[in-house]
N, C-alpha and C positions, 0 to 999 in steps of 0.2 A: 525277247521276253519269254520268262517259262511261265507254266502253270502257277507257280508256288509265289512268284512276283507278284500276284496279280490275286492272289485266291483274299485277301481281303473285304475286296470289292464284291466276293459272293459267299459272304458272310449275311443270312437275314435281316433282315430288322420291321420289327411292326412299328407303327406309327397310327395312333388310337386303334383304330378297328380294321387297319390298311396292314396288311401283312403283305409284304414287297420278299421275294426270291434272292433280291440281290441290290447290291447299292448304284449300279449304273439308271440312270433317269435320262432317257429323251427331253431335250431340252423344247421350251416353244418357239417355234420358229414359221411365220407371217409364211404362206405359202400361195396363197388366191388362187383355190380354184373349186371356191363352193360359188358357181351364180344363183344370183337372186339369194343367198345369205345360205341355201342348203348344201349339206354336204354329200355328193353323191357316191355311188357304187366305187370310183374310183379313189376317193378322200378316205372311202375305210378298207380297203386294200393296202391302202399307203401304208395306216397304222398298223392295220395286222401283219405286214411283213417284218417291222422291227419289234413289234410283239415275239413275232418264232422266232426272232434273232437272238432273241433271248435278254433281251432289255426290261430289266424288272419293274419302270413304271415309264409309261408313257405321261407326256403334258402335252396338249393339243396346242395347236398355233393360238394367239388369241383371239376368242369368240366373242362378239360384238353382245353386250349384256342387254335386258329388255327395258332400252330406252333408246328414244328417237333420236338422240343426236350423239349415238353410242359410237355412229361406225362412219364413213366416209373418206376424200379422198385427202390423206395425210402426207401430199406435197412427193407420194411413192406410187403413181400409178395403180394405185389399188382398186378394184372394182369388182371384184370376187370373193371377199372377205363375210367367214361364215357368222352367224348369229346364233343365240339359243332361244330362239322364242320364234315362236307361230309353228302349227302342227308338222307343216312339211319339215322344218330344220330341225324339229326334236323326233320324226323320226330318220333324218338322212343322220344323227348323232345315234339313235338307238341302232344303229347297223355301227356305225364303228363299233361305242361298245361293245355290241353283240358277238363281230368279230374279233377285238383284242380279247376279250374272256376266253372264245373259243379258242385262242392260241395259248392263254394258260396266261393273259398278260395282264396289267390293269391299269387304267387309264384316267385323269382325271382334266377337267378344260382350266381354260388359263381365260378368266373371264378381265371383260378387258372395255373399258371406253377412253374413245379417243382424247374425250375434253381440247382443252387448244390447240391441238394438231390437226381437225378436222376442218378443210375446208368449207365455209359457210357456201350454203348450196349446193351439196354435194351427200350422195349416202342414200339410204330407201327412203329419208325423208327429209326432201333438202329445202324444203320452207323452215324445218326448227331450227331458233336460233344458236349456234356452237357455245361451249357454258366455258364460262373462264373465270376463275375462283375471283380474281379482281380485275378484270378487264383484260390484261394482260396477258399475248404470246410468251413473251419472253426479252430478252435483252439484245439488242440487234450489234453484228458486225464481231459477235463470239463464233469459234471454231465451231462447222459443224458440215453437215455433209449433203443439206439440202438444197435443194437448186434455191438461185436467186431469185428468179419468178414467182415462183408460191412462197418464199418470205415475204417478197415484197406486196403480194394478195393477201398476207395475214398478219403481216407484222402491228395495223393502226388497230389500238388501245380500243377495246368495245366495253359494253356495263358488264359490272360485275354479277354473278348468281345471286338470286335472290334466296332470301332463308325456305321457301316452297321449293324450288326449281334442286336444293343441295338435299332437301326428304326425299325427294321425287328420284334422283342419282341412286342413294341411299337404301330405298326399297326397290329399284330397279335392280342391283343388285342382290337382293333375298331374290325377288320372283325368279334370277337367273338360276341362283344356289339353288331353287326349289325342283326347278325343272332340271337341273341336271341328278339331283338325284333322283325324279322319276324315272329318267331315262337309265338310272343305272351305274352312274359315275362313280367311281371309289372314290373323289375327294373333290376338294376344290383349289386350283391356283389362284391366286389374284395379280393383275398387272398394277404392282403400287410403282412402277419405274422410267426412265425412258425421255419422260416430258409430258407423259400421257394426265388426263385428269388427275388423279391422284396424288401422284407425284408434285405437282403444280401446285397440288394446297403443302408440302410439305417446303416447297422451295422458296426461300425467301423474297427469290424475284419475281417472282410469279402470284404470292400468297402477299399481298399489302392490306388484308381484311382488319378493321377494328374490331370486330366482335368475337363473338367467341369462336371461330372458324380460324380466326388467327392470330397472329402476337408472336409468342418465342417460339424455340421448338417442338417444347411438349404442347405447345397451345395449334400448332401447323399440322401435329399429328391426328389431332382431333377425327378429321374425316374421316381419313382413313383405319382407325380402331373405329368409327360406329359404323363404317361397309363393313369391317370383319367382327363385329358384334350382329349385325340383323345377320349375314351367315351363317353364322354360328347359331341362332339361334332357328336356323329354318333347316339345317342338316342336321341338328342332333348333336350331342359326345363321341359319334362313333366314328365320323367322316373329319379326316384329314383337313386344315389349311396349311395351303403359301402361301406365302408372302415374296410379289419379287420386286426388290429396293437396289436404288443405284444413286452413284453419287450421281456419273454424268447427264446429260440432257442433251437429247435432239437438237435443242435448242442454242447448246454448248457444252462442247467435250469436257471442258475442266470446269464446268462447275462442281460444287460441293455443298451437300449436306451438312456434310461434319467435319471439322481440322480436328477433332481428336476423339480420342472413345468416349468422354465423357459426355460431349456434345453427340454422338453416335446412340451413346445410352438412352438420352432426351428425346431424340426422336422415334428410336424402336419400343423405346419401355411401353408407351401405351399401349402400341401396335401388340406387342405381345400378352399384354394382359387381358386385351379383348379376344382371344382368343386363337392367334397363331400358334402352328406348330413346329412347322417349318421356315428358314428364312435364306433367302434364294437372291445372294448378295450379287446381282450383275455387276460384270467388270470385261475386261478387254481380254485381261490373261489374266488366268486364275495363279499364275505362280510371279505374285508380286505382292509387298506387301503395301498394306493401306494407311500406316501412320509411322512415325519415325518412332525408334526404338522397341521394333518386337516385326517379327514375319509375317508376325496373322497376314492374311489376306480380306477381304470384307467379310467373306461369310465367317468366315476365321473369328471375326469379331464382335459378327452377332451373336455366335455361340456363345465365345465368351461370357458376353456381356445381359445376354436373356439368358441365358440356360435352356432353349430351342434347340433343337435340331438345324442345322445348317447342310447347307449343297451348296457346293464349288461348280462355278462354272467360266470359260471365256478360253476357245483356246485348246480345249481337250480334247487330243486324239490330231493335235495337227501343231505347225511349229511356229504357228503365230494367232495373234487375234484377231478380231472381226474388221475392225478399223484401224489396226496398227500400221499398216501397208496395206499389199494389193488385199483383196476381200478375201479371196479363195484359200491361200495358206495351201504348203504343203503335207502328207502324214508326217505328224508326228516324229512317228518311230519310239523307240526307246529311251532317248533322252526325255520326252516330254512325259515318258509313261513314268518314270522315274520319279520326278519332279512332281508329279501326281502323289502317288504313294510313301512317297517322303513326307508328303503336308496330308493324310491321309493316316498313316501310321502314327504320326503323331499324334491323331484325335482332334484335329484341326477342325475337319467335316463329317458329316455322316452318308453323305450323297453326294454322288457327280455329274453332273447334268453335261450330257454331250450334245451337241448339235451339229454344226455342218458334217464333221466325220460320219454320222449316223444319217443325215440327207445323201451322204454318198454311197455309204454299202449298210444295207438294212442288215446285215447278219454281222455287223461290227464288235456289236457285245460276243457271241461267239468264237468271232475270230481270236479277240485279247484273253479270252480266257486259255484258250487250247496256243497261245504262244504261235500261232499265225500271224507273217507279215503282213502288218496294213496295208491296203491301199493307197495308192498316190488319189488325191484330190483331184476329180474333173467339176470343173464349174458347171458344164452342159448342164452333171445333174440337176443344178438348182430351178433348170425350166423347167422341169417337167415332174413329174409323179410316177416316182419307179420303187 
């Protein structure tokens, strides 16, 4: 690849009061290694290295938001997973910050509760009990990639949230928003994906509420536009949202959202009226499209369809996705850069969120600019913090 390929991608763009160098974005990606919820000397090293790499915005792994059954062990060995609340973990985040600015970078958290993925008794506070919009994990004996053992520890049907227990989520979320802009944060992500809370209330299997919490799809979106309504209202006009939405689920690879844009539209419309800006369509591989008769890809689609800003992710910078085959993938190379800028040039997205390629070589952004060869993928990297 040359320079002139690729020079797209470091074309500016602001986004309310986030003025970003370039369109390449660090994707979030679960890393465990803040104990006890803080992030230490080495968690902001991590960041500020793909800061000088020249990566124009950083999104932090997901941080456990300020409620007790936010965080815990979600069937993945986790036990190191960081939080934004209590003095020590808003200042081990005031040193990331501190050092992505110093690199000329900016950074903002991917706030994030577990909801039905969190094993009950498990997490900094493992007497609360784990919140499930209607009792329900999920659908059992669907494709997925979690051990058999913690399904079968969480698969039996518990009560539903109560209408206190859904405020109580709800302004846990503000008090996050609040604290990460004391600390300094250029924006906010939000994890609406995955199988996580959120997502649950949007998913038909998962969301069987009668009240106003549930019903169709614009009635599933509910929750998730009044978390990014109390944000919006504790960050101001000037500070950035994500939003990141997916069809699939932890729970199962092929579930779905939406079989068509229209039903696509039903569930983002509210989400963006409350006040997203961006919409951060996870998917496996970003060069596939999402409904028959058009290429869009998902984010492809939310653009469309909100008039948001969208980021492509799944897959960037390597020659397969996360769960397509083995995990690791090898670079890229040129064909996938290609394929990139092709849906990119189009005006498809306005961001690319790279993840394991930028877990591998922190000076990634750099190298695709100046037409340097990738790197080949080592897994090692993903133990450690380099």
């Amino acid at each position: 690849m040359t320079r002139t390929d690729v020079e797209p991608l470091f074309v500016p763009l602001s986004v309310r009061g986030l003025a970003l160098p370039n369109r390449i974005v660090m994707a979030p990606m679960t890393r465990n290694f803040s104990p006890r919820g803080v992030p230490g000397d080495d968690v902001a090293a991590y960041y500020r290295r793909r800061a000088e790499g020249g990566c124009g915005l950083l999104i932090t792994e997901g941080v456990g938001i300020d409620h007790p059954a936010a965080l815990g062990d979600a069937g993945l060995g986790e036990s190191h997973l960081p939080h934004l609340f209590g003095a020590d973990a808003l200042a081990g985040w005031k040193r990331v910050v501190d050092g992505v600015h110093a690199a000329g970078g900016k950074v903002i958290p991917q706030l994030w509760h577990q909801g039905v993925m969190r094993e009950p008794g498990t997490g900094p506070f493992p007497d609360v009990p784990t919140l499930r919009p209607s009792g329900l994990w999920g659908p059992a004996g669907r494709t997925t990639s979690l051990g058999a053992d913690y399904v079968e520890r969480v698969i039996a049907p518990t009560r539903a949230m109560t209408e206190s227990e859904i405020q109580d989520v709800i302004d846990a979320y503000a008090h996050s928003a609040r604290h990460a802009r004391d600390v300094g944060f250029d924006g906010i992500a939000v994890h609406g994906a995955h199988g996580y809370l959120i997502d649950t209330f949007l998913w038909d299997e998962t969301n069987r509420r009668v009240d106003a919490w549930g019903g169709d799809r614009r009635a599933r979106s509910r929750f998730a536009a009044e978390v990014v309504r109390s944000i919006r209202r504790e960050v101001g006009d000037a500070m950035p949202i994500f939003f990141r939405f997916s069809q699939w689920k932890q729970q199962d690879f092929k579930a779905r959202l939406a079989n068509t844009p229209q039903e696509l539209e039903d569930v983002l419309g509210p989400i963006a009226d409350a006040g997203v800006d961006v919409f951060d369509g996870s998917v496996r591989y970003f060069d596939r499209a999402e409904f028959d008769g058009s290429p869009l890809n998902l984010s492809g689609w939310a653009r469309k369809i909100t008039g948001k800003l969208a980021m492509a992710i799944g897959g960037i910078g390597l020659d397969r996705g996360f769960y397509d085959s083995r995990r690791d993938g090898r670079a890229g190379g040129a064909d996938n850069i290609e394929l990139l800028m092709a849906r990119f040039n189009r005006g498809e997205f306005d961001l690319v969120a790279v993840g394991r390629a930028l877990l591998n070589e922190p000076a990634w952004t750099r190298l695709l600019r100046h037409g340097h060869e990738l790197p080949a993928f080592d897994e090692a990297k993903l133990q450690v913090l380099h």
